[in-house]
C-alpha positions as CSV (number, residue, x, y, z in Angstrom):
1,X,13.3,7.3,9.8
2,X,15.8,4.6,9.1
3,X,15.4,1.7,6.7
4,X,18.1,-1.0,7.9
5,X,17.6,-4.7,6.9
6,X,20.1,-6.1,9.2
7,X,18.0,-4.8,12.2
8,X,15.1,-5.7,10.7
9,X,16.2,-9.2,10.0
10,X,17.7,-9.7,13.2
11,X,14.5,-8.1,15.0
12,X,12.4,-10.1,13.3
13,X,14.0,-13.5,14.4
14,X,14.5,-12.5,17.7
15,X,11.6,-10.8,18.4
16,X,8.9,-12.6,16.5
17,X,7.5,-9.4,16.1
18,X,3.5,-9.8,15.1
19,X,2.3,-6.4,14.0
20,X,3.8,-5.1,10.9
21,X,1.0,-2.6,9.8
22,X,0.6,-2.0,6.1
23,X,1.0,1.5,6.8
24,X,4.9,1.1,8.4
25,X,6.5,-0.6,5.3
26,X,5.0,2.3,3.1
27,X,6.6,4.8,5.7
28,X,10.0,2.9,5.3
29,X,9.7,2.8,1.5
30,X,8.9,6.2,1.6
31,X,11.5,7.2,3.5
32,X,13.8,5.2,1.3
33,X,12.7,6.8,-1.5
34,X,12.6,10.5,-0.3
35,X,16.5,9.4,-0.2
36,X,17.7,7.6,-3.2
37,X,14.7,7.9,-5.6
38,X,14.8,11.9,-5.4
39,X,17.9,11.7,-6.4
40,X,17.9,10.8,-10.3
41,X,14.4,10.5,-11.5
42,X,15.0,6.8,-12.5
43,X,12.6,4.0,-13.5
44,X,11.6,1.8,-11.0
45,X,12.8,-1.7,-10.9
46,X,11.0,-4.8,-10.2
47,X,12.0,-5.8,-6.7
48,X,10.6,-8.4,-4.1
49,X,8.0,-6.4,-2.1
50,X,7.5,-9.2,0.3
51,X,10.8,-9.3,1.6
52,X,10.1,-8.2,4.6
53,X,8.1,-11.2,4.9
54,X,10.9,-13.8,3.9
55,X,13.8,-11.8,5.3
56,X,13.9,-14.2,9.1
57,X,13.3,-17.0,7.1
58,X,16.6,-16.5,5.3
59,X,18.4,-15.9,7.9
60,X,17.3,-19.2,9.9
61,X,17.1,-21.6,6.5
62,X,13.9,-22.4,7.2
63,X,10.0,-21.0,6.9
64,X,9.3,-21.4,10.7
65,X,10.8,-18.3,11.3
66,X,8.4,-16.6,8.7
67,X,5.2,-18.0,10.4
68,X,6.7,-17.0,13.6
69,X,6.5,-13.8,12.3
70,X,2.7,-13.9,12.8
71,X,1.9,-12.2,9.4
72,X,2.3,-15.3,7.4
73,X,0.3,-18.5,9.1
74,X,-0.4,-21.1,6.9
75,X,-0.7,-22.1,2.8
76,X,-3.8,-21.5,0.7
77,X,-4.9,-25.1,-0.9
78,X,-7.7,-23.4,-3.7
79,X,-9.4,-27.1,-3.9
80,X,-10.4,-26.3,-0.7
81,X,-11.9,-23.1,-1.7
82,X,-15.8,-22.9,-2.0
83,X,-16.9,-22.0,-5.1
84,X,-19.6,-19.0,-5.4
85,X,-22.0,-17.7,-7.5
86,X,-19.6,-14.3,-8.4
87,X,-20.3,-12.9,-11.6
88,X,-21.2,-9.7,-10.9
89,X,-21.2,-10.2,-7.2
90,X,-18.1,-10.2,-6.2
91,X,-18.4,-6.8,-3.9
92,X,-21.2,-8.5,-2.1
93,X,-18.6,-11.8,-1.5
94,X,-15.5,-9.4,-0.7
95,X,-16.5,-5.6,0.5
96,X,-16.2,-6.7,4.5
97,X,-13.0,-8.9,3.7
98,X,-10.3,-6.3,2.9
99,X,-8.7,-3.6,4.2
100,X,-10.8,-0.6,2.5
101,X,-14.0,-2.6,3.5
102,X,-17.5,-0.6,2.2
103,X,-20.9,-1.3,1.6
104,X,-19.6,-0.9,-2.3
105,X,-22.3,-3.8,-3.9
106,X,-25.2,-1.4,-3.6
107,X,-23.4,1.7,-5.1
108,X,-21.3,0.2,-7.8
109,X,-22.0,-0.2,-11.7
110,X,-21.9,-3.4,-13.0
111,X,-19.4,-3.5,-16.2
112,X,-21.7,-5.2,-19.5
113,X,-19.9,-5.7,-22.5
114,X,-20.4,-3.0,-25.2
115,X,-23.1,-5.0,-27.7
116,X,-20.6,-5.0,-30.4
117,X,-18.4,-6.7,-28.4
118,X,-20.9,-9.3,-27.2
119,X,-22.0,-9.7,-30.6
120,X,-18.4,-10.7,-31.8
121,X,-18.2,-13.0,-29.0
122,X,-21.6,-14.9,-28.9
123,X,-20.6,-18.2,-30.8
124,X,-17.8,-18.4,-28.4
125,X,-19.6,-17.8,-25.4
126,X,-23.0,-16.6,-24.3
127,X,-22.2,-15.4,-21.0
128,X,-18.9,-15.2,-19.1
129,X,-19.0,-19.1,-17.3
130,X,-17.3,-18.3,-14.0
131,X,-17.0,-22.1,-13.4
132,X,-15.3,-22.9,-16.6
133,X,-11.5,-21.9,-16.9
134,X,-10.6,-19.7,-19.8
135,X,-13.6,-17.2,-21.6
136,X,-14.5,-15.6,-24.1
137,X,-12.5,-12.0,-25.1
138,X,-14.5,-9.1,-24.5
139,X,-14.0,-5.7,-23.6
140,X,-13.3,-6.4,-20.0
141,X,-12.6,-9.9,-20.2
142,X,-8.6,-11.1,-21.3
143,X,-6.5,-14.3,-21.6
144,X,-3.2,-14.6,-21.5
145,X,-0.6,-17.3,-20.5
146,X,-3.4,-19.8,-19.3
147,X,-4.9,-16.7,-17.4
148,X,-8.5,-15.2,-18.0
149,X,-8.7,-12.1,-16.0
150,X,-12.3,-9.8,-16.2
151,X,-13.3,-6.6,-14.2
152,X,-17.4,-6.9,-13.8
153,X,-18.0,-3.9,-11.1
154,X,-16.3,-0.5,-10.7
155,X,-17.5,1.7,-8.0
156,X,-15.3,5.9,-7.5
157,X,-15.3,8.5,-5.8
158,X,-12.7,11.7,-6.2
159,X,-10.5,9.6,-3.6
160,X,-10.3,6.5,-5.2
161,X,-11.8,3.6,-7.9
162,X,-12.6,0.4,-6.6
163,X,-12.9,-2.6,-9.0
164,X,-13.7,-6.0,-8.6
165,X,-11.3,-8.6,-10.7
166,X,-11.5,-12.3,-11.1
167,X,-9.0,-14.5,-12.4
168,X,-9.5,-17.8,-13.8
169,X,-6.6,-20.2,-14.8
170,X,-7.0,-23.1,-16.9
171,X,-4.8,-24.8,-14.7
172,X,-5.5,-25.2,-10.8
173,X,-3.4,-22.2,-9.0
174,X,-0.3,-23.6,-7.2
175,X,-1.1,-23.4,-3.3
176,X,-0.1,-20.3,-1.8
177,X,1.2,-18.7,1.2
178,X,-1.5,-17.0,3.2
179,X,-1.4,-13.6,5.1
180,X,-3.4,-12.8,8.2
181,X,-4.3,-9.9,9.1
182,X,-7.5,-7.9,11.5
183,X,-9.1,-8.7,8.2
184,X,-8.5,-12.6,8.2
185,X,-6.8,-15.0,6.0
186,X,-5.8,-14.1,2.4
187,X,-3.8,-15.5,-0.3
188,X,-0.2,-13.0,-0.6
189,X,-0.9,-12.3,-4.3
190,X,0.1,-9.3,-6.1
191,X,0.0,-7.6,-9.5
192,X,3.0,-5.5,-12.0
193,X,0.9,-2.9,-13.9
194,X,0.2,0.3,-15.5
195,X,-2.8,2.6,-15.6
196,X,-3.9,5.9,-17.5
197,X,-6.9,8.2,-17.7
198,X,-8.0,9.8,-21.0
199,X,-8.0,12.7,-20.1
200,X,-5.1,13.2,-19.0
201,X,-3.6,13.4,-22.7
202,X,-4.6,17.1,-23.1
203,X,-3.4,18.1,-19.7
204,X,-4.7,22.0,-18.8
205,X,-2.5,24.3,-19.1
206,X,0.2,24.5,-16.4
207,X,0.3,21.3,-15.3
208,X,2.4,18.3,-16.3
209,X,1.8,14.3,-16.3
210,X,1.7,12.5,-13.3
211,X,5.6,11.1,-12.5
212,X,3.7,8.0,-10.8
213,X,2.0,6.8,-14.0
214,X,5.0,7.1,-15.8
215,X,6.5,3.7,-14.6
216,X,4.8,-0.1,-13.8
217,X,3.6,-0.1,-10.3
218,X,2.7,-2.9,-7.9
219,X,-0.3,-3.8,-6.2
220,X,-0.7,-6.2,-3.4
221,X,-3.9,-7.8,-3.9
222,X,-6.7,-8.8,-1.3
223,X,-9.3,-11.1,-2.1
224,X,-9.8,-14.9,-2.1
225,X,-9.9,-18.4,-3.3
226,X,-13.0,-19.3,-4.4
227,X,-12.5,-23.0,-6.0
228,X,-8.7,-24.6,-7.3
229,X,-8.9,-22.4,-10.5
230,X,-10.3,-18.8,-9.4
231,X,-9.2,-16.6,-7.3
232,X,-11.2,-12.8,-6.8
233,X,-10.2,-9.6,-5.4
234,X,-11.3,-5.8,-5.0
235,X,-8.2,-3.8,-6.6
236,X,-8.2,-0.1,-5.2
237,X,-6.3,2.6,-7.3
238,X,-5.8,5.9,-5.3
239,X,-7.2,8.1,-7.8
240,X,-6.5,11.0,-5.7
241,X,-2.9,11.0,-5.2
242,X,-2.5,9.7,-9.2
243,X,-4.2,13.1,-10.2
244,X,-0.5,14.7,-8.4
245,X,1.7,17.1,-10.5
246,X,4.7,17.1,-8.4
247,X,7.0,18.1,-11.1
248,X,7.9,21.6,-9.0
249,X,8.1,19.3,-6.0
250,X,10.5,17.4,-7.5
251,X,12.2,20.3,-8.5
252,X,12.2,22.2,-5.4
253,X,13.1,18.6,-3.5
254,X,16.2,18.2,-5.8
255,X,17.6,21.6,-5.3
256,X,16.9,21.2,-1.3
257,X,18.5,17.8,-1.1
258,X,21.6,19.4,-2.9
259,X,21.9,21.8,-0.8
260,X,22.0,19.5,2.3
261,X,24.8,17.5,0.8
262,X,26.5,20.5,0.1
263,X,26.2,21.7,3.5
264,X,27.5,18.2,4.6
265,X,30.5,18.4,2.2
266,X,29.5,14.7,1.3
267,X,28.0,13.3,-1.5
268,X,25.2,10.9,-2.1
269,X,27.3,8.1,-2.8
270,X,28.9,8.5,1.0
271,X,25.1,8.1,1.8
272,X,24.9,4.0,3.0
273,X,23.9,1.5,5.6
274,X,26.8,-0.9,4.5
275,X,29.3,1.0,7.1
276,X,29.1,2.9,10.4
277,X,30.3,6.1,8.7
278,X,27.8,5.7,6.1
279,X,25.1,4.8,8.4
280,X,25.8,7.9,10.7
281,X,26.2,10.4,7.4
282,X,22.7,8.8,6.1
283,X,21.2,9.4,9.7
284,X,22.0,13.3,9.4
285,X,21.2,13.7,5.7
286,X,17.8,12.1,6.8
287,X,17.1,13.8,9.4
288,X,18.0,17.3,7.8
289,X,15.8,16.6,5.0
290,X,12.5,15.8,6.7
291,X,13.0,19.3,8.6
292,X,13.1,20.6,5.3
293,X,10.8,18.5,3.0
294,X,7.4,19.1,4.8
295,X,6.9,22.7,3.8
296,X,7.6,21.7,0.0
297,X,4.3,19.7,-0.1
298,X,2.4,23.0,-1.1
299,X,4.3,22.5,-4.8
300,X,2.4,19.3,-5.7
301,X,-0.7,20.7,-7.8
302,X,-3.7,18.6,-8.2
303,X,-5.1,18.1,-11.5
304,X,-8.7,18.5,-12.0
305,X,-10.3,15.1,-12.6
306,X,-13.6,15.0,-15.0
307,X,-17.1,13.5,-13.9
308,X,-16.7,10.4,-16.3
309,X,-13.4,9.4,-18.1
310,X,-11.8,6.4,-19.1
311,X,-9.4,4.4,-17.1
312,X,-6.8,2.0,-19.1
313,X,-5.1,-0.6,-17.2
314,X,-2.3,-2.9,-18.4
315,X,-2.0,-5.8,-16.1
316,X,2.1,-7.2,-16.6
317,X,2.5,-9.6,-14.5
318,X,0.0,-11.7,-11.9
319,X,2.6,-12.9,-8.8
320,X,1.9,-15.4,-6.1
321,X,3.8,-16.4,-2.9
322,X,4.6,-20.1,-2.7
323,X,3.4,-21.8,0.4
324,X,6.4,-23.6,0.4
325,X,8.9,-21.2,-0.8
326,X,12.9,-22.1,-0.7
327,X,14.3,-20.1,1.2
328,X,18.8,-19.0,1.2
329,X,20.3,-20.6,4.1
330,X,22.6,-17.8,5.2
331,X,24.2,-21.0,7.2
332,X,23.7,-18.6,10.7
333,X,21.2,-18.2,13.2
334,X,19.5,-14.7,14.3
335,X,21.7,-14.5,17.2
336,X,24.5,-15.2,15.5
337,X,23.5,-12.3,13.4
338,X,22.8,-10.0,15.8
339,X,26.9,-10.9,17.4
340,X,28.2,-9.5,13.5
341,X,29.3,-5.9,13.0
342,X,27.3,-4.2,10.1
343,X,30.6,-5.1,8.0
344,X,30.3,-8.9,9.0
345,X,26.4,-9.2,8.0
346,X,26.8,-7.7,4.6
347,X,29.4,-9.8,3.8
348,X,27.5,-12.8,4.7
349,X,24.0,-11.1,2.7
350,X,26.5,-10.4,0.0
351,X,27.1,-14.4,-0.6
352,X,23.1,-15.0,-1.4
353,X,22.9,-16.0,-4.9
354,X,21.5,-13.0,-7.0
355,X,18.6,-14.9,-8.3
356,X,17.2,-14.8,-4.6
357,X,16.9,-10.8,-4.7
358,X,15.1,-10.7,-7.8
359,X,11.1,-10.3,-7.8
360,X,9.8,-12.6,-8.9
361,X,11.8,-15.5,-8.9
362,X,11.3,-19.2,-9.1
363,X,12.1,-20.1,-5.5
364,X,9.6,-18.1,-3.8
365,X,7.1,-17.1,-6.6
366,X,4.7,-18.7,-9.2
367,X,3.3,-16.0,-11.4
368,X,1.1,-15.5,-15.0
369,X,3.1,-13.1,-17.9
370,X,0.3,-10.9,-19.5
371,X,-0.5,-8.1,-20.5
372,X,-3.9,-8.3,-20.1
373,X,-5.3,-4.9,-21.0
374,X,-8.7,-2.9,-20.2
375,X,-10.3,0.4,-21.2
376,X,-13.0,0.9,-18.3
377,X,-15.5,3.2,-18.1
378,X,-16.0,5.0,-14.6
379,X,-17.9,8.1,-13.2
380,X,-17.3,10.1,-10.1
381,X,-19.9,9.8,-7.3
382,X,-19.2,12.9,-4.4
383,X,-22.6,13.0,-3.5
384,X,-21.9,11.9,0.3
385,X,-18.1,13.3,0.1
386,X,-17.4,15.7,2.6
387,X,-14.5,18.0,2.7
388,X,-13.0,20.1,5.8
389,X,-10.5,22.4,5.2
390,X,-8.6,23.1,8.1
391,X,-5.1,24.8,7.1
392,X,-3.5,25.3,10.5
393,X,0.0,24.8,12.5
394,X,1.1,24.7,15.9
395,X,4.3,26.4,17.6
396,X,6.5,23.2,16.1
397,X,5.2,24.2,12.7
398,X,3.3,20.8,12.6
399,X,-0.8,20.7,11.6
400,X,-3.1,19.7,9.0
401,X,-4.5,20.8,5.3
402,X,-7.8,19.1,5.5
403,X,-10.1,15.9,6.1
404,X,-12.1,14.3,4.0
405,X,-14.8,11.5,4.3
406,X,-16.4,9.3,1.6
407,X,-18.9,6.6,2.0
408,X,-15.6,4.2,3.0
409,X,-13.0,5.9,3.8
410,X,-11.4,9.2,5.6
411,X,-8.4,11.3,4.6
412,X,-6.2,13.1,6.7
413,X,-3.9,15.5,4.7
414,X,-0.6,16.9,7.2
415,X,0.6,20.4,6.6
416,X,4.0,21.3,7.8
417,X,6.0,25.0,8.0
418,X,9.5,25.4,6.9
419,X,11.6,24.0,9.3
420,X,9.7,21.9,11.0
421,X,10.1,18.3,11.4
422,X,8.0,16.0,8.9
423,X,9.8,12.5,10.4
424,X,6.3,11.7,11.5
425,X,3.5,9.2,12.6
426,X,-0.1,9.6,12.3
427,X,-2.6,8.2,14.2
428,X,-6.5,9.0,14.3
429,X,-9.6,7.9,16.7
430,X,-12.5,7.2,16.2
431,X,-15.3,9.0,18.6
432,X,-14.6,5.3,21.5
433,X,-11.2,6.4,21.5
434,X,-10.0,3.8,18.7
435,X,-7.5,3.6,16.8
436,X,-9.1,4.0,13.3
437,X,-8.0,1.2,10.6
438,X,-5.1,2.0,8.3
439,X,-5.7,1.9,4.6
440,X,-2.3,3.6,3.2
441,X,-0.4,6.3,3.1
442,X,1.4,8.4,0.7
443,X,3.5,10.8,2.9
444,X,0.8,13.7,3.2
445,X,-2.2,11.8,3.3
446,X,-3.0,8.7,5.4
447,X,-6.5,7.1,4.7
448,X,-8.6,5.1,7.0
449,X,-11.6,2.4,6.9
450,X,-14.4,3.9,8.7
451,X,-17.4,1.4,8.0
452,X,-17.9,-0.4,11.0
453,X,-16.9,2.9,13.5
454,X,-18.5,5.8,15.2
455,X,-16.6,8.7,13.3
456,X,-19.0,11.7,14.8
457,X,-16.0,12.9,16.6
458,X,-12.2,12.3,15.4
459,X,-9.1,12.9,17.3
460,X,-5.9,13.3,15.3
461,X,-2.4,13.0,16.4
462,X,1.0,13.8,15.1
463,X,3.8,12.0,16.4
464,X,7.4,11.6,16.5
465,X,8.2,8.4,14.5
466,X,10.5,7.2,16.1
467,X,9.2,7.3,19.4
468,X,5.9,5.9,18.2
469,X,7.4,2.9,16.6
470,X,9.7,2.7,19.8
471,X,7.5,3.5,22.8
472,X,4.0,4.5,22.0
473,X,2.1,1.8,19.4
474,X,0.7,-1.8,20.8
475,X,-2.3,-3.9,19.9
476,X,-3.6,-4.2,23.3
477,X,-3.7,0.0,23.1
478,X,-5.4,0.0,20.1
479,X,-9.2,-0.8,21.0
480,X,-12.0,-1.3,24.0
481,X,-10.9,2.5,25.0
482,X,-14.3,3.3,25.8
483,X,-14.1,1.2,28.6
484,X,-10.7,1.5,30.2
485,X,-9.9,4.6,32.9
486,X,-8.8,8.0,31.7
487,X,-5.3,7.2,32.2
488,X,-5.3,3.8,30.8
489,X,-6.6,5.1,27.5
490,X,-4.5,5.0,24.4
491,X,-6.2,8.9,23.9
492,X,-3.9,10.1,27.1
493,X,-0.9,8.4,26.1
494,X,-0.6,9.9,22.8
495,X,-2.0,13.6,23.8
496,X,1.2,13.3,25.9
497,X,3.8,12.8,23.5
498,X,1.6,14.4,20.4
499,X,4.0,17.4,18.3
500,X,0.2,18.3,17.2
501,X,-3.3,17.3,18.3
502,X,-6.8,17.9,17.1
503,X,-10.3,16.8,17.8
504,X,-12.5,17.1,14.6
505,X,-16.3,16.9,14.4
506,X,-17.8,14.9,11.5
507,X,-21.3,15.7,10.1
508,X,-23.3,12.1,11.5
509,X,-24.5,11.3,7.8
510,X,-26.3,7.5,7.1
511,X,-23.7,5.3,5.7
């Protein structure tokens, strides 16, 4: 797995490249990570997640390289935006807009101010006015900086807690650059936070906190306009992979990542993409490690999570994408770039003004300072989760832990043997043949939107990452399988080139 900007720019203004799946720049970051971050626990720093977005337009000067990209199309004008009756039905607006996509309006809880609170806040305002900017304080309603933000439905399973948000601002949001996706059209905002769980502050015995709520954390937002002051999303927190104790993975990953470098006589500072010898020592260390890192998932511990607790949120920052973002002219175009030696493009990426790399920044961004903080209430709802263990490997020491399907979504956990090579891609079916939605991924676990597919029958493939990224993925692959030939479907392709394949049967429950 390789994480090199200067292809990636260069690709991307050559190629125009249109698919760049969620699920991809979380494998490059956590490739990156597995890398650098394992290396001194250190506190993340606020960086430009959407860089991968701007990074052509840089290059060219201008933003028709970015909507040649075919991720970012066009600029969000909120006065255009319809406005809607949302308080308190914003999952009914939103649930088959985003990426997770559910039938969550009929499950959720609706969040009513605690009576003391709505007592203190009665002369102010009887009821939260979603067509008047700025409201009243309550328990899940904050201002700050011009910004009213309120959570009014939360909806969890043991996977994960969805929760609708609005924002109002007292001032008409700037207009903002627009993604597009399978899902549609949505304006690229984002969100800096924190979040913590009550319980977790008497931890049971043996297990340590969670090294992932130690730090702010960023969350790209998907929702809508819906008039020139309001803007509403569904915010999805991965409960499941919060509730991780990797302490004695960390461990265990430290110690095994010193003992590569130590078999490579190098240290991590040789480790670089700036130089060819760095690039190639950085190559082997990477691809040494996944061999080895797989095998060390079986340290991370789950912590049992409580039918009801509390979940505290600290919102930092509120970040938007300027439609019309100004963009470093690098003063050279893509195939100029893709003439330079490595040394020759970082010295020309080395002359962008600082300002330009940090997130966010006034060029690209326009964003709301907080904090804007929320105890919320939530209980667990398993009652249509269904877990399969599974707990196998193949010869190549490749397999899977276990599945698991909620109401909205299905987990697929990867097991892999000492030794074996955890540089993977997974991909599953749906019972046509399809290639299932990706949600995210977190390195063990991928998780997929199943609402709108047959998932009686799954098919699971492992693949070489490289090779699928290289040879193997494609749009026109991805669906109508049901009704191509046996060879043309995207089913025999990948059972060719799979390191591990399984079919797995899904009880056929009512959704």
């Amino acid at each position: 797995m390789r994480l090199d900007d200067r292809e990636k720019e260069i690709q991307r203004e050559l190629k125009k490249e249109v698919e760049i799946p969620e699920v991809v720049k979380n494998k490059a970051q956590e490739a990156y990570c597995m890398i650098k971050n394992n290396e001194i626990h250190q506190e993340k720093k606020e960086k430009n997640p959407y860089r991968w977005m701007s990074i052509a337009a840089k290059a060219a000067g201008s933003t028709a390289a970015v909507l040649a990209v075919g991720f970012v199309v066009c600029a969000a004008n909120p006065v255009m935006a319809r406005e809607l009756p949302v308080v308190g039905g914003i999952f009914a607006e939103l649930q088959d807009k985003v990426s997770f996509f559910g039938n969550f309006a009929d499950k959720a809880e609706t969040l009513a101010e605690p009576e003391t609170t709505k007592a203190e806040t009665k002369e102010a305002s009887e009821t939260v006015d979603a067509k008047e900017p700025g409201t009243a304080e309550g328990a899940y309603t904050k201002t700050n900086d011009g910004l009213t933000i309120r959570f009014s439905e939360v909806y969890a399973d043991s996977q994960a807690i969805y929760l609708t948000m609005e924002a109002k601002s007292e001032e008409p949001f700037p207009d903002t650059m627009m993604s597009q996706d399978e899902n549609g059209e949505m304006p690229v905002l984002s969100m800096n936070y924190t979040r913590d769980y009550d319980f977790l502050k008497e931890l049971p015995e043996g297990y340590e906190y969670p090294e992932i709520l130690k730090s702010t954390d960023f969350a790209q937002l998907e929702g809508k306009y819906l008039d020139e002051n309001t803007y509403a999303c569904i915010l999805r927190i991965d409960l499941k992979n919060d509730m991780i104790d990797d302490s004695q993975y960390m461990k265990k990953y430290d110690e095994m990542v010193q003992g590569v470098l130590n078999e490579m006589g190098v240290k991590m500072d040789d480790l670089n993409d700036e130089t060819d010898e760095g690039y190639a020592l950085l190559e082997e260390f990477n691809d040494k490690v996944m061999a080895r890192a797989g095998s060390l998932e079986s340290e991370r511990k789950e912590i049992p999570v409580p039918e009801s607790f509390t979940l505290h949120l600290n919102i930092e920052k509120l970040i938007g994408e300027k439609a019309e973002p100004e963009y470093w002219d690098s003063g050279y175009t893509g195939e100029e770039l893709a003439a330079m030696s490595e040394e020759e493009w970082q010295k020309v990426m080395s002359q962008q003004p600082q300002e330009y790399n940090t997130f966010p920044n006034e060029y690209e961004n326009f964003w709301y300072e907080g904090g804007w903080e929320f105890d919320i209430p939530v209980t667990i709802d398993d009652s249509e989760t269904e877990v399969i263990e599974i707990n196998e490997t193949n010869e190549n020491g490749i397999g899977l832990k276990s599945v698991t399907k909620t109401p909205y979504e299905l987990s697929v956990e990867t097991l892999y043997e000492e030794g074996s090579n955890s540089d993977c891609f997974m991909v599953a079916l749906d019972a046509n043949g399809n290639k299932l939605p990706y949600i995210t991924s977190d390195g063990r676990t991928d998780r997929y939107a199943i609402q709108d597919r047959d998932i009686s029958t799954i098919d699971v493939y492992i693949l070489d990452y490289v090779q699928y990224m290289d040879e193997l993925k494609g749009p026109e692959r991805y669906n109508n399988n049901e009704n191509k030939p046996e060879e043309e479907k995207w089913s025999t392709l990948l059972a060719a080139n799979a390191k591990y394949h399984k079919t797995i049967q899904l009880e056929d429950k009512e959704k």
